[in-house]
C-alpha positions as CSV (number, residue, x, y, z in Angstrom):
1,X,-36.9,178.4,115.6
2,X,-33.8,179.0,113.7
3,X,-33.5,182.4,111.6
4,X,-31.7,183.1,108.2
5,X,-28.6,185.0,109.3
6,X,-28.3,188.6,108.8
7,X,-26.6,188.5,105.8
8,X,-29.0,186.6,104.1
9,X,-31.6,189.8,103.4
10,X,-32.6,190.4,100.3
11,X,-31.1,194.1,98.2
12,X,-34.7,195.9,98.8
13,X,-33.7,195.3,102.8
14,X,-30.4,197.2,101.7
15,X,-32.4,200.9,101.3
16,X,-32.2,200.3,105.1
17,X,-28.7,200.7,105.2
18,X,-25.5,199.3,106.8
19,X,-24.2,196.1,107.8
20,X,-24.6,192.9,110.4
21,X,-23.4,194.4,113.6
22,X,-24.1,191.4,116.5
23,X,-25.2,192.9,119.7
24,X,-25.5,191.7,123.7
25,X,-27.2,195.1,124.8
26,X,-25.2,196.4,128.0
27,X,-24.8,199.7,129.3
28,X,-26.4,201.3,132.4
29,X,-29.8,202.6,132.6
30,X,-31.8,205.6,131.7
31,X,-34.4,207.7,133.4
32,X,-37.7,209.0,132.4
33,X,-40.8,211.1,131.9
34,X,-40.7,214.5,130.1
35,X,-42.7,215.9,127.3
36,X,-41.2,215.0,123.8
37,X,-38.8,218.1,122.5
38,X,-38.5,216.5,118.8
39,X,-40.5,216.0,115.5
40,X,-41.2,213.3,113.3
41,X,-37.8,214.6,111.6
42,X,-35.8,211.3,110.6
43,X,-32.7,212.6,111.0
44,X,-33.3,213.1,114.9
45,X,-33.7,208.6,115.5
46,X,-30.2,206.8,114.7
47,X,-29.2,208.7,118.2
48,X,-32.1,207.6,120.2
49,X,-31.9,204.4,118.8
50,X,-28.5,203.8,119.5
51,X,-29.4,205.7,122.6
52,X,-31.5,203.1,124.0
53,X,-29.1,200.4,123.5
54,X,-26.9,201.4,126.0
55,X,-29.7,201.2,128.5
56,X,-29.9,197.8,128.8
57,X,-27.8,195.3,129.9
58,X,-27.0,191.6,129.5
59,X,-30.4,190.8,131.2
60,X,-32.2,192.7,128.0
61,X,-33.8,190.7,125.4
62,X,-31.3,189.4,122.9
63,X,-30.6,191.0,119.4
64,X,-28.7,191.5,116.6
65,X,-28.5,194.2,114.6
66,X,-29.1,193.5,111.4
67,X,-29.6,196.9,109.3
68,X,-29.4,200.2,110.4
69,X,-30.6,203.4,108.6
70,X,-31.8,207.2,108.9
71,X,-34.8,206.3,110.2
72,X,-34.8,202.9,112.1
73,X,-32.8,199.3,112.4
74,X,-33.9,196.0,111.8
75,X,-33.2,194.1,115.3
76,X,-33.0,189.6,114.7
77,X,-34.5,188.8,118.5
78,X,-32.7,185.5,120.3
79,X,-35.6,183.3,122.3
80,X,-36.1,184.3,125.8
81,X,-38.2,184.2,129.0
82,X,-40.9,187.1,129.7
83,X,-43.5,187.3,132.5
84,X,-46.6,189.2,131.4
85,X,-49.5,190.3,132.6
86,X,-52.7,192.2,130.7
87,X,-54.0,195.7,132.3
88,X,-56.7,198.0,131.0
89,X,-56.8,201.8,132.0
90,X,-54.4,201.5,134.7
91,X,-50.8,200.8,133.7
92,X,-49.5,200.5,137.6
93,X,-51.9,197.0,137.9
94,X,-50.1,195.4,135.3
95,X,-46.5,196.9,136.6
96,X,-47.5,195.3,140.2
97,X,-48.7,191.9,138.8
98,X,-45.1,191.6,136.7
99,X,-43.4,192.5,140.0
100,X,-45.1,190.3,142.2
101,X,-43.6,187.8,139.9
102,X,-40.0,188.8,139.5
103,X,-40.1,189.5,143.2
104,X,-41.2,186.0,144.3
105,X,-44.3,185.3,143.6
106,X,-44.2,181.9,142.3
107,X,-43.9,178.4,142.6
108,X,-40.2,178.3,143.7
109,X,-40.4,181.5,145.4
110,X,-37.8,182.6,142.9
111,X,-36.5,186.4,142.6
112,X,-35.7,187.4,139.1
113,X,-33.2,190.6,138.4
114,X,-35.1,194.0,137.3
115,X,-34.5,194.4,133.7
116,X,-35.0,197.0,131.2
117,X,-37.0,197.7,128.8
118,X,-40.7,197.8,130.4
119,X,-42.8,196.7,126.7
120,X,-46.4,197.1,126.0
121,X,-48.2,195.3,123.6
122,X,-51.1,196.9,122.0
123,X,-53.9,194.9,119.4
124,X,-56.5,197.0,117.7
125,X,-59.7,196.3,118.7
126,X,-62.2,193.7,117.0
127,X,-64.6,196.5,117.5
128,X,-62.8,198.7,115.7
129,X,-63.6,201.3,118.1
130,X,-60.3,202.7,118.6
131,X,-59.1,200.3,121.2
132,X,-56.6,198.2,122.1
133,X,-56.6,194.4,123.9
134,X,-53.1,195.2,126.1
135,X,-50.4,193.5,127.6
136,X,-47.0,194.2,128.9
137,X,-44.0,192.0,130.2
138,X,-40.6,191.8,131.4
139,X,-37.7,189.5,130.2
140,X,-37.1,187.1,133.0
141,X,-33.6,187.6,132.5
142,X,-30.4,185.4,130.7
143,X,-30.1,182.1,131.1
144,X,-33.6,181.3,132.0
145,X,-34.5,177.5,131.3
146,X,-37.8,176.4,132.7
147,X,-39.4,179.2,134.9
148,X,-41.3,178.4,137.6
149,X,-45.2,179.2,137.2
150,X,-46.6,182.3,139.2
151,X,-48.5,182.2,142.0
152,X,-49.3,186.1,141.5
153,X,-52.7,186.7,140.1
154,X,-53.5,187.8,136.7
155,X,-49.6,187.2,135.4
156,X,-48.2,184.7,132.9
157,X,-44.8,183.0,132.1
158,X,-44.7,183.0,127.9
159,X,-41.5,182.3,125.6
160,X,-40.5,185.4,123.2
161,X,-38.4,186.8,120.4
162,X,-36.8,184.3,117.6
163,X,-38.1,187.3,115.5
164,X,-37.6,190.3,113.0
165,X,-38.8,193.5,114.5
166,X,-38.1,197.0,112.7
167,X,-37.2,199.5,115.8
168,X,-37.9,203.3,115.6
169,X,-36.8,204.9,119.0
170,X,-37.8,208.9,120.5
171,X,-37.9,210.6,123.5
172,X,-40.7,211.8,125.9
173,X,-43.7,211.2,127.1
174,X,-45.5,208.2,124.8
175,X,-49.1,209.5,124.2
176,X,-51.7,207.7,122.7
177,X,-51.4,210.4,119.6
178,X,-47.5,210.2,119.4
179,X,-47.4,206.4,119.0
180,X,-49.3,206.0,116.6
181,X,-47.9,208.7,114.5
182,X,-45.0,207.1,114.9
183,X,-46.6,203.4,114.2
184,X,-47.7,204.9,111.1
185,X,-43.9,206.3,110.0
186,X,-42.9,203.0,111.0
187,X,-45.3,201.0,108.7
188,X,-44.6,203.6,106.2
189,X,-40.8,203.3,105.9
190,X,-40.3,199.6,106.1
191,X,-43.1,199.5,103.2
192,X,-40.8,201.7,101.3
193,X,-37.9,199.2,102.2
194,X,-39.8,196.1,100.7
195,X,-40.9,194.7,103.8
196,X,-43.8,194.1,105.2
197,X,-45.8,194.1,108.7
198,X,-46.4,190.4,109.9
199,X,-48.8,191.2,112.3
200,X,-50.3,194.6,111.0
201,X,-53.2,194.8,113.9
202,X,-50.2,194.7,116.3
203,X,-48.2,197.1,117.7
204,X,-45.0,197.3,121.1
205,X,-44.1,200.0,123.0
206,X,-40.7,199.5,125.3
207,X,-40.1,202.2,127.2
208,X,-36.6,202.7,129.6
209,X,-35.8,203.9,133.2
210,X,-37.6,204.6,136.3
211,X,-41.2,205.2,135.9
212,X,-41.7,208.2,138.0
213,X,-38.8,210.5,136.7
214,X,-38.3,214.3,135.6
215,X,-35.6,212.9,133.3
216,X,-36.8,212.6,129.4
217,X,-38.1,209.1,128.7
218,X,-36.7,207.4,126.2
219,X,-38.9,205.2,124.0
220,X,-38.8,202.8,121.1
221,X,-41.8,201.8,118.9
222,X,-41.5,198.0,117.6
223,X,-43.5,196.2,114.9
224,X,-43.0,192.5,113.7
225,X,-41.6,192.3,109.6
226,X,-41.1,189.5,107.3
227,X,-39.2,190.1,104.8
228,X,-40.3,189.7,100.9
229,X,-42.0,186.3,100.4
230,X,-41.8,185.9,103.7
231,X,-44.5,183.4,105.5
């Protein structure tokens, strides 16, 4: 679906701070894995961030840039192609569905490039236990048109983005307890802004680099806004 340009927000969007700045991501890629270094400071997140972006490359899901301040930026998302898979307690079943994917595991026998970021989608629970129903996907790459269905168990092909996510980014290793302190600073800050979480029970995780790394992982906490009035 189309989306109201940038420049269309509203003044309460403008607490965020600075201008339309259009983005391909591209850059080379980042490593991972150590325990996080930082607090919850805001002054510490425009570099990680901006950090981030220059991990990913043409292949990255598409975004804009539409306001940037201290403590995150407001990304517009393009439409684009992910394979994703669900995975309970271990992580590495999910990883190896999504691979057997990209590596040829469908109808065509098509091979997809490896792209960065790895994201996780997390929904609370209906029990309200604590718990999450969780997914996590990769984008399928540019130019996509009409992927071919898997033939690898226990994966999907799904359209994503044409959305308004507000981005906070840190480093380190993304514990259960860290992301949702930063989930709540998240929901906090854009409340302040005049915005407003679409899908409250909903949370993403993207994380960049090589999963089995002594290098600091770097990390970036998403939610889905609309903006005042918004549907």
């Amino acid at each position: 679906a189309d989306m109201a340009p940038a420049t269309a927000f509203p003044p309460a969007v403008g607490r965020v701070s600075g201008g339309v700045s259009p983005r391909t991501p591209g850059g080379r890629r980042a490593c991972a894995c150590a325990p996080p270094t930082r607090s919850l400071n805001p002054r510490h997140h425009p570099r990680h961030v901006k950090t981030h972006a220059a991990k990913t490359d043409h292949h990255s899901p598409p975004y804009q840039v539409a306001q940037r301040g201290a403590l995150y930026e407001l990304r517009i998302y393009g439409g684009y192609y992910v394979t994703r898979a669900g995975y309970a307690k271990n992580r590495e079943h999910g990883l190896a569905a999504l691979m057997g994917y990209v590596e040829g595991g469908n109808e065509e026998a098509k091979t997809f490039p490896a792209t960065q970021p790895l994201v996780m989608r997390y929904k609370d629970s209906e029990e309200n236990d604590g718990g999450f129903t969780k997914t996590m996907e990769l984008s399928l790459g540019a130019n996509v048109v009409n992927p071919p269905a898997p033939t690898t168990l226990n994966v999907c092909v799904a359209a994503a983005g044409g959305e308004l996510l507000a981005v906070i980014g840190f480093e380190g290793i993304a514990t259960p307890e860290m992301a949702m302190k930063y989930r709540e600073l998240l929901t906090r800050a854009v409340e302040i802004d005049g915005l407003s979480v679409a899908t409250p029970n909903e949370f993403r995780l993207a994380t960049y680099g090589q999963l089995y790394s002594l290098k600091p992982r770097l990390n970036e906490l998403m939610l889905k806004v609309k903006l005042p009035g918004g549907a």
